[in-house]
Each structure stands twice: as C-alpha cells, then as structure tokens.
C-alpha angles and dihedrals in degrees: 000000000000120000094250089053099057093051097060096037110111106016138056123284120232106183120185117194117208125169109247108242092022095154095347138320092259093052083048089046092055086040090061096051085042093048091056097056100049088064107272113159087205137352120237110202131201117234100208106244119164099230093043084177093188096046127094120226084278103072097022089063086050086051088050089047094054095040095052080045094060107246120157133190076250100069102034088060077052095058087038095059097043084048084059091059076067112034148027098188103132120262136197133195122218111203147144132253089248102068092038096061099032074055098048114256098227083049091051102051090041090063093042084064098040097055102030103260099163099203147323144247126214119175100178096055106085122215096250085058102050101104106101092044090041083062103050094050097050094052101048092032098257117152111227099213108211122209130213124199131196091263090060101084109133090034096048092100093041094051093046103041096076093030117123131198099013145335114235112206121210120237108200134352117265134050124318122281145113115300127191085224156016119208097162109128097236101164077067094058094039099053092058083054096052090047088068108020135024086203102134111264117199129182132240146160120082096021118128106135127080088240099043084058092054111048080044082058101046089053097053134357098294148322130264126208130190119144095047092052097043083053091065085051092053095040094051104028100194093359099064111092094081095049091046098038082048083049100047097041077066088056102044098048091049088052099048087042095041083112106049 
C-alpha cells in the first residue's frame, strides 16, 4: 500500500482542490497550511496550463491568473517542496499531459519524489495510452490517481483494479463547476469499485455545499471540491486564505460526520 493510501484507509476523505500561483505561490503555500487545519484529508493542486480541457471558466481563469503571474512547474515543485519543511499532509498535482512531457517526464516524476508530491492526476491520458507515465510512477513512488466518470461502465473494474492512492469518481459529464445537482448513481459506481480494490475512492465535480459532500461521502469514501473553492480565490486574491480556510472547515466537518 502506497503512503497516500494509508493515510486515507479507514476514515473518510475531504479533498480540497487550489491552483497553484493563484494568486501567487506564497498566498498557495498559506492555503496549504490553511487547508490542513480546516480538516482536508489531502490537498490536489493545479499545475497552471493554458488549455486546462476538463476545467470550467472558474479554474481556467485561475490557470490564466497564475500563469500571467509567472508562475512555472518549476516553481511550484519549489513551494512544494518549502511547504514540506511544514507539513506532511499528502499532496497531489493535477495536471495535463502537455506540461509533463514539455517538462520531461522522467524529470517530472523525479520532482515529484524529491519534493513529496504524493501522486498525480492526469485527465487527458487515457488509460490505453498509460504506459510511459505508469512507468515513471512506478519507478520514482508516485501514485497515478485514476478517474472514473459516469460513461465508464463497463470499464469501471478494469480502471480501478490496478489504481493506487485513490480513485476519484466523477460526478457528472462535462468539465468541472458548481451544479445544482448531482443526480449520477454513484453507489452504483462505487459498488463495482469496491468488487476489485479497497483503494479509497472519493467523489468530485459539481460539489460546493456541506450536504452535497456528504451525501457524496456517504455514498462512496469522501468528497472533492475544486471550483467552488478557486472562486473564493478568485473572489479574495491575498485575502483568501481565511475565507477559504472558514468554507472548507464546513466541508470537511460534513464529510468526517456524514455518518452520524
């Protein structure tokens, strides 16, 4: 079992998402910190890339933000690795092929060892076409998270019975952002999950209430939330980290007391 693993067997899993530089790496590195001890189980940050195809206009305006900001992998691997001096709580990049390999994979995932980044997400490398990441993962420690969306059906077991760290469940079709409502069947999903892994499996897309992460979380291991939380960002620049920090402390709670 990986390290991230461990940490999220047996409880339930609260995972905030923030783009990293938004709206700079000082402001994400006091988020983090922030982010811990509101409740979150993990941390998934956004590596800026300029064609972000699974996010809404909320955090591809964030991506738009840190990039005209300056902000680099490089330097995020930089803050990640002076937040680590602080904190052990696990972290995850989301990212895109693009910037991986224009970066040098071996480089990537090497990085990503060197400054305890836990795993990786990324959504535009199908599973068919793995293979070079996989590898690279494997070699330097780095969980690759797999995602499964409502269309995967008959794929569902085969995606999630080699999948480490955690299995993130797609809400809904279409790119990330608040919804109203989420009408997916996922104790469906998850139950096919279950069937072939006990890896942790948490849903996001579309949550941004206390009660639509937990019943999120009573249907499945935990609840992620990105776009309602980059909005605050957005919304507060520098100041954010106490109004986020205040929003997700609402979120976390509901998940670790969905049961009581």
């Amino acid at each position: 079992m990986s390290k991230l693993a461990a940490a999220l067997q047996g409880k339930k899993v609260f995972a905030p998402f923030i783009t990293a530089g938004d709206p700079d790496l000082e402001t994400t590195k006091k988020l983090i910190l922030a982010l811990e001890k509101a409740g979150a189980s993990l941390v998934e940050l956004g590596i800026p890339f300029s064609d972000p195809m699974a996010e809404g206009p909320v955090i591809q305006a964030a991506d738009l933000r840190a990039l005209s900001n300056g902000c680099t992998t490089d330097k995020v691997f930089d803050m990640v690795a002076e937040v680590r001096k602080e904190t052990d709580i696990p972290l995850v990049f989301l990212t895109y092929a693009n910037p991986i390999f224009h970066y040098g994979t071996e480089k990537f995932y090497r990085r990503c060892a060197e400054t305890g980044v836990d795993g990786t997400i990324v959504p535009d490398v199908p599973y068919e076409e793995r293979e070079e990441l996989e590898g690279a993962c494997r070699k330097y420690g780095v969980d690759r998270i797999v995602m499964i969306a409502p269309t995967s059906d008959d794929r569902i077991q085969m995606l999630a019975k080699d999948a480490k760290g955690y299995i993130y469940i797609v809400s809904s079709l279409g790119v990330t952002g608040v919804r109203s409502e989420i009408t997916t069947d996922i104790a469906s999903i998850y139950k096919k999950i279950r069937a072939v892994t006990d890896t942790p499996a948490a849903v996001g897309f579309g949550i941004s209430t206390p009660e639509q992460a937990a019943e999120m979380a009573r249907q499945s291991d935990g609840a992620i939330v990105g776009s309602a939380i980059v909005k605050l960002c957005g919304k507060y620049g520098r100041d954010c980290v106490e109004p986020v920090a205040a929003y997700v402390k609402t979120l976390a709670d509901a998940v670790h007391h969905c049961d009581d």
